[in-house]
C-alpha positions in Angstrom: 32.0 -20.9 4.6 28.9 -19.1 2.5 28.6 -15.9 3.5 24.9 -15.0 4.8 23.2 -11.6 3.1 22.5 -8.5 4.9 18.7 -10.0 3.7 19.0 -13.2 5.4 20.5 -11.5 8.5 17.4 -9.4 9.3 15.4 -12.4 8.4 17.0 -14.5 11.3 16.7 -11.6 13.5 13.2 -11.1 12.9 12.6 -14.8 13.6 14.1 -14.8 16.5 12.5 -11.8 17.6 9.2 -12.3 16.7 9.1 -15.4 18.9 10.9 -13.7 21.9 8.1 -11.1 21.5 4.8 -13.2 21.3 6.4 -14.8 24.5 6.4 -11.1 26.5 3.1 -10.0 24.7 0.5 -12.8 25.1 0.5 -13.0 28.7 1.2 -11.0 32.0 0.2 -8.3 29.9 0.5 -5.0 32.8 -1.9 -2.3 33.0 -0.3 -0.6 30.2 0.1 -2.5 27.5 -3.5 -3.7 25.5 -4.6 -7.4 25.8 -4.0 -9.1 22.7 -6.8 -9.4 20.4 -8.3 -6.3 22.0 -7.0 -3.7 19.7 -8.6 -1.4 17.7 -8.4 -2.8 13.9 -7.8 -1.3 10.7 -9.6 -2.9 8.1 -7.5 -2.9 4.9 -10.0 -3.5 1.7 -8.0 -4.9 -1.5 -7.6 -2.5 -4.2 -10.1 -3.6 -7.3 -8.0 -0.9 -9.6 -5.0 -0.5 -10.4 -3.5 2.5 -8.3 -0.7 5.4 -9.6 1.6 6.3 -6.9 1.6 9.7 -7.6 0.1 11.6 -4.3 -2.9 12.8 -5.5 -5.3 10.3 -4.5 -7.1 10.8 -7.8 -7.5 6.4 -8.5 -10.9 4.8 -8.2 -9.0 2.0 -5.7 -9.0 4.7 -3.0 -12.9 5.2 -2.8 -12.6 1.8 -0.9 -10.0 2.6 1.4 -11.3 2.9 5.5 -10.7 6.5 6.2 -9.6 7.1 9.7 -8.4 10.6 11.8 -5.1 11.4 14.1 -6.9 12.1 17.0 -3.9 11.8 19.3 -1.8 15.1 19.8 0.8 15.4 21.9 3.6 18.2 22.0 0.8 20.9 20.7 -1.1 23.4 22.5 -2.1 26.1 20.2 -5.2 25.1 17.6 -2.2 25.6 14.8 -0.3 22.7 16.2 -3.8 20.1 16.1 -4.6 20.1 12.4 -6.4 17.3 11.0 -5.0 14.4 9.3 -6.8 11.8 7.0 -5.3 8.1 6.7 -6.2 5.4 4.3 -4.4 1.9 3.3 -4.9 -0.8 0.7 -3.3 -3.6 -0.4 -2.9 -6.0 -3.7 -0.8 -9.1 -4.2 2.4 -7.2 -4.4 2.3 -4.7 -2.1 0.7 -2.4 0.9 -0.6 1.3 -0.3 -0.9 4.2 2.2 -2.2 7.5 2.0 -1.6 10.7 4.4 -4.2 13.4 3.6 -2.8 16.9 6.1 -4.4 20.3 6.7 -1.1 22.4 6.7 -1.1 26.2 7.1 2.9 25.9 7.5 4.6 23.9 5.3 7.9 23.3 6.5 10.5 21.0 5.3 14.6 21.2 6.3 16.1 17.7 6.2 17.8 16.9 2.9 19.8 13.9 3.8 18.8 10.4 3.8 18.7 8.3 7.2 18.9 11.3 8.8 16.0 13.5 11.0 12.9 14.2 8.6 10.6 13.5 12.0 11.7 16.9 12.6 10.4 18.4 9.9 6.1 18.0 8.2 6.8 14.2 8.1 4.9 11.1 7.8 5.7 7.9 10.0 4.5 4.3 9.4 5.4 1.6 12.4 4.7 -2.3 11.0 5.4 -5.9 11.8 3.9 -8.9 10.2 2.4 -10.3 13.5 -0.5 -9.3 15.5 1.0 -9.8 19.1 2.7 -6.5 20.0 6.7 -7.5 19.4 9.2 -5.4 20.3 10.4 -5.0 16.9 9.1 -3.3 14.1 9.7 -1.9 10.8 9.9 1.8 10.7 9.4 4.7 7.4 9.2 8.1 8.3 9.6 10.5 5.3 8.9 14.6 5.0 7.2 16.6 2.3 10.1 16.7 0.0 10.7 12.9 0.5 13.8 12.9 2.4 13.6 9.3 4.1 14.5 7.6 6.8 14.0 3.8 6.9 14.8 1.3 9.5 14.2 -1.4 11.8 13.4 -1.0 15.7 14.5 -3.1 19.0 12.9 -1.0 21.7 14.0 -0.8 24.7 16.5 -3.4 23.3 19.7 -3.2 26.1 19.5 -0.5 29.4 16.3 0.7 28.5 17.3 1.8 25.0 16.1 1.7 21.7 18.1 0.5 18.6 17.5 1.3 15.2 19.0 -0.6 12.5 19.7 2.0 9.9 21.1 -0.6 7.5 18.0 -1.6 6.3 17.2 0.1 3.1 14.2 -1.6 1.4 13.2 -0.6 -1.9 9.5 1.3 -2.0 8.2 4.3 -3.3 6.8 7.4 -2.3 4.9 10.4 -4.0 4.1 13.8 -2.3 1.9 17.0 -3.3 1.5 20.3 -1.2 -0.6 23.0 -1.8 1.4 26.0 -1.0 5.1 27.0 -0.1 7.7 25.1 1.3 9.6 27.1 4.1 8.2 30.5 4.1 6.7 31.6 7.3 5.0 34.6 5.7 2.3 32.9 3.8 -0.6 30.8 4.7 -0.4 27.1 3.3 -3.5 24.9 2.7 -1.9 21.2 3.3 0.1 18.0 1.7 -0.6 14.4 0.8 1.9 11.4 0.9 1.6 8.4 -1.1 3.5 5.1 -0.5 3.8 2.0 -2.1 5.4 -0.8 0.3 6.1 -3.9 -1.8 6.0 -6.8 1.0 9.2 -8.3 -0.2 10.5 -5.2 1.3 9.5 -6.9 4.5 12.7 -8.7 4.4 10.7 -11.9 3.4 9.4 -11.6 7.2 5.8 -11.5 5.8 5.8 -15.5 4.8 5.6 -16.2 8.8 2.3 -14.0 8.1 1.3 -14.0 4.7 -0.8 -11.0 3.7 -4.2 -12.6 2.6 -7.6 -11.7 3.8 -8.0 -12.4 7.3 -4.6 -12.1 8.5 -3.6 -9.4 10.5 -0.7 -7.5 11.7 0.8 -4.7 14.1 1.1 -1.0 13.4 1.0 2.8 14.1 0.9 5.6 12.2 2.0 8.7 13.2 1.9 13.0 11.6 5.0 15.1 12.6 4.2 18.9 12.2 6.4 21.4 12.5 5.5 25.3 11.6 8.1 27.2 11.9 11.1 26.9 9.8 13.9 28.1 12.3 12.3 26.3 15.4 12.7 22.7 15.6 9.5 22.3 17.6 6.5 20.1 16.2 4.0 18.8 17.4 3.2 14.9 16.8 -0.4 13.3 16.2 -0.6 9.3 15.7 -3.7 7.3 14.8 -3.6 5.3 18.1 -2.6 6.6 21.4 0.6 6.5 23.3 1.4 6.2 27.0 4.2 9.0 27.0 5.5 11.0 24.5 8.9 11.6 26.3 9.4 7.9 25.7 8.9 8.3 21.9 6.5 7.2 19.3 7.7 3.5 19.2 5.6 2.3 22.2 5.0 -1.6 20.8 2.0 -1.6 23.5 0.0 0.6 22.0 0.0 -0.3 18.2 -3.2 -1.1 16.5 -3.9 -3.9 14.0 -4.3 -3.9 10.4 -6.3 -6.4 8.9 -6.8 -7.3 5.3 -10.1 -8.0 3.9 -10.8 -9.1 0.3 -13.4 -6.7 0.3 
């Protein structure tokens, strides 16, 4: 019998998912989950220059790029745990480009291992699936200021209530970070950070041909700022770009992701 790749397995399961999903989503939506169609939409504009992955910014490309605020806090009451965060996206044939621009006073990073709990530490966190019905999967990057990563895919709420991640998936995609100030000393006062990434869509477990990205197409997402300020407190404070219901429940809330939608603009 052929064996079937670790690729082809998450393939199937996204399939089957994504069906199961549009199923739940589209109708009988309750009085907490948005009406398909009716999200708010991030317009994604298609790079017209070629763009270093390198965290500063600094390429041509990015004076297209929608520029949008974390205006959801949660976890923070003091004005040091709402600072202001800047998001942009674009896209080319290959792959999808973000960029997290953070006012830090604090920078604070203490997770060195990979798969492991950056979302504790000044971390950035990108949610995505390649539909734009709210499935109850999704792809999941959340990396801190010196890039320790942790990539997976979701089932919320998947068996008893619980979510699942599958921390097998490793895709291949690159990120670029610069800070202005010092990491892990409480005794000074930091200006900020900015994370690049570069997601090439054949990391997407080939998942994206149900949904090629081309202009008009559009797709589910959230992105989300973890900030933590002290470096022997594991407290933070969490912002996301659209809101959630209840952050007890985590950030993952399918319901309440936004869509992204390219433009060839």
């Amino acid at each position: 019998m052929k064996k079937i790749s670790h690729k082809q397995v998450y393939s199937l399961l996204l399939l089957i998912l994504c069906a199961a999903g549009a199923n739940l989503t589209v109708s009988a939506q309750d009085e907490k989950q948005l009406v398909i169609g009716q999200q708010p939409v991030y317009k994604v504009a298609k790079a017209r220059h070629a763009i270093t992955v390198d965290g500063k910014m600094d390429d041509a490309a990015w004076k297209d790029a929608e520029v949008q605020s974390f205006d959801y806090f949660y976890r923070g009451d003091k004005p040091v745990d709402k600072q202001k965060s800047k998001f942009r996206m674009l896209w080319d044939s290959a792959n999808l480009y973000l960029f997290y621009e953070c006012e830090d006073t604090s920078l604070t990073a203490r997770e060195t291992n990979f798969d492991a709990r950056p979302y504790l530490d000044d971390c950035a966190e990108f949610f995505v699936v390649p539909a734009p019905d709210s499935v109850y999967m999704h792809f999941g990057f959340e990396i801190n200021i010196t890039k320790a990563a942790y990539d997976y895919i979701v089932l919320w709420k998947y068996y008893n209530n619980r979510t699942i991640f599958l921390r097998g998936y490793n895709p291949a995609y690159k990120v670029e970070v610069t800070y202005d100030g010092t990491i892990n000393n409480d005794k000074d006062k930091d200006k900020g950070w900015k994370m690049e990434f570069q997601i090439p869509f054949t990391a997407l477990s080939d998942f994206q041909n149900l949904s090629r990205p081309r202009a008009g197409v559009r797709w589910a997402f959230q992105a989300v700022r973890q900030d933590r300020n002290l470096v022997e407190d594991r407290f933070r404070s969490t912002s996301t770009l659209y809101p959630i219901y209840d952050i007890k429940l985590d950030v993952h809330q399918p319901a309440r992701f936004g869509l992204l939608e390219f433009t060839g603009n």
